[in-house]
Each structure stands twice: as structure tokens, then as C-alpha cells.
C-alpha positions as CSV (number, residue, x, y, z in Angstrom):
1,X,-87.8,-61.0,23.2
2,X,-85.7,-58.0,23.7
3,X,-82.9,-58.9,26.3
4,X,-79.4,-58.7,28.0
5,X,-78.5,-62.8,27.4
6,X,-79.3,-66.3,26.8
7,X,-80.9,-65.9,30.2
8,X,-83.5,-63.4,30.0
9,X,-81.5,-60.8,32.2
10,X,-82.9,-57.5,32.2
11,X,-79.7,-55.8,33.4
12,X,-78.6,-53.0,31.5
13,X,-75.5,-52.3,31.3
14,X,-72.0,-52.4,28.5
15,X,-72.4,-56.5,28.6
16,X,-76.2,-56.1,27.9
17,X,-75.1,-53.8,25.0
18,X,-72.1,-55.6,23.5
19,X,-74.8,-58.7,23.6
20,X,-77.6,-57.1,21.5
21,X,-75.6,-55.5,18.9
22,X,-73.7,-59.4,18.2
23,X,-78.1,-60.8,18.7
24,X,-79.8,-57.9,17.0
25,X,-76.8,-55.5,14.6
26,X,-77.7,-52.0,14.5
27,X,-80.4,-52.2,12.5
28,X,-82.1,-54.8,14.0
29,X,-82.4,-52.9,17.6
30,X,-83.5,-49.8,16.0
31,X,-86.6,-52.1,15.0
32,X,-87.4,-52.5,18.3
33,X,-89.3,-48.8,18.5
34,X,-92.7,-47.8,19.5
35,X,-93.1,-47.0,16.0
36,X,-92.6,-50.2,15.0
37,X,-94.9,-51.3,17.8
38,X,-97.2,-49.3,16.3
39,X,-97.3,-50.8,12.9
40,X,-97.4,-54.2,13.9
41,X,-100.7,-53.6,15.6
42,X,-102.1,-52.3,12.6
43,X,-101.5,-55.2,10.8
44,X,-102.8,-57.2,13.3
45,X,-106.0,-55.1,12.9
46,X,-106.5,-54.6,8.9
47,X,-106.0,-58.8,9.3
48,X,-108.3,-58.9,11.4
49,X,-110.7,-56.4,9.6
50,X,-110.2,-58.4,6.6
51,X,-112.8,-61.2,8.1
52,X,-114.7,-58.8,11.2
53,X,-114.8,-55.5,9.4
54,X,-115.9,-52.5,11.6
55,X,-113.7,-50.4,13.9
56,X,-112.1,-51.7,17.0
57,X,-111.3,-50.4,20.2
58,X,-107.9,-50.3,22.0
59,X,-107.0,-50.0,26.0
60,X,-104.3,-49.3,27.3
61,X,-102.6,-48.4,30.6
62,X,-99.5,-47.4,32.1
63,X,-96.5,-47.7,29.2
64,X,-99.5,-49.2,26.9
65,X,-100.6,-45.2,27.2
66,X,-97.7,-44.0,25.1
67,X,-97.6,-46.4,22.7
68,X,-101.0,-46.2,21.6
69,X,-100.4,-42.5,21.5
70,X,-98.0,-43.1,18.7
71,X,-100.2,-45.6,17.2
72,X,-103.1,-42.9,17.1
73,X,-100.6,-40.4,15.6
74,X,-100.3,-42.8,12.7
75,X,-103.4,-44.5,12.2
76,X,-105.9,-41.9,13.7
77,X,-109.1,-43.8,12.0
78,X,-108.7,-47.4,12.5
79,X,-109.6,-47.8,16.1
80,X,-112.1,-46.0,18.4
81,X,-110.2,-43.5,20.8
């Protein structure tokens, strides 16, 4: 999980910074993207595919809305809109 210390802390601030660049490095945080987001859920679907093959369908509400956005800009076909 993405945060500020050992503790869970969800403060943002030059600490919470200074902690995820030591955790994480650079290029480790710029993994945590909605683009990224959005290609870990198609893996999880072509896996899933692999054994249930069909198209599947996707919900999603409040911050779920603009991820899936990004996810249908990538992968337009493999889920039901």
C-alpha cells in the first residue's frame, strides 16, 4: 500500500515525501499511476479469460469512474462499457 510511514499515515506532507522516495525511489512511485492501474486489471482479466472466456463487465463509482476511463482508453474491447 501506498503511504506516508510504517504506520499507515495518510498525511501528506515533506515527511510523507522524503519517506516514499527512501520506500518506493523515483521510479518506483511513478508506478503507482492510473495507467498502471489500468494494466494490472487487464491482466487480471486475460487470466481470467484464459479459463472463462467471454467479455466481462466492470463498475465503477466515484474515483473507480476515472480509472476505468483510462482503462477503456487502453483496452476499449475487453470489457462491456
Amino acid at each position: 500500500a501506498l503511504t506516508c510511514d510504517d504506520n499507515a499515515s495518510q498525511t501528506v506532507d515533506s515527511a510523507c515525501i522524503t519517506y516514499l522516495l527512501s520506500k518506493w525511489g523515483r521510479e518506483g512511485i511513478n508506478q503507482f499511476s492510473v495507467t498502471s492501474a489500468a494494466h494490472d486489471l487487464s491482466i487480471q482479466i486475460q487470466s481470467y479469460q484464459t479459463d472463462n472466456p467471454g467479455r466481462v463487465g466492470v463498475l465503477a463509482v466515484s474515483y473507480g469512474t476515472l480509472w476505468l476511463d483510462r482503462f477503456l482508453q487502453i483496452y476499449p474491447t475487453v470489457v462491456q462499457a
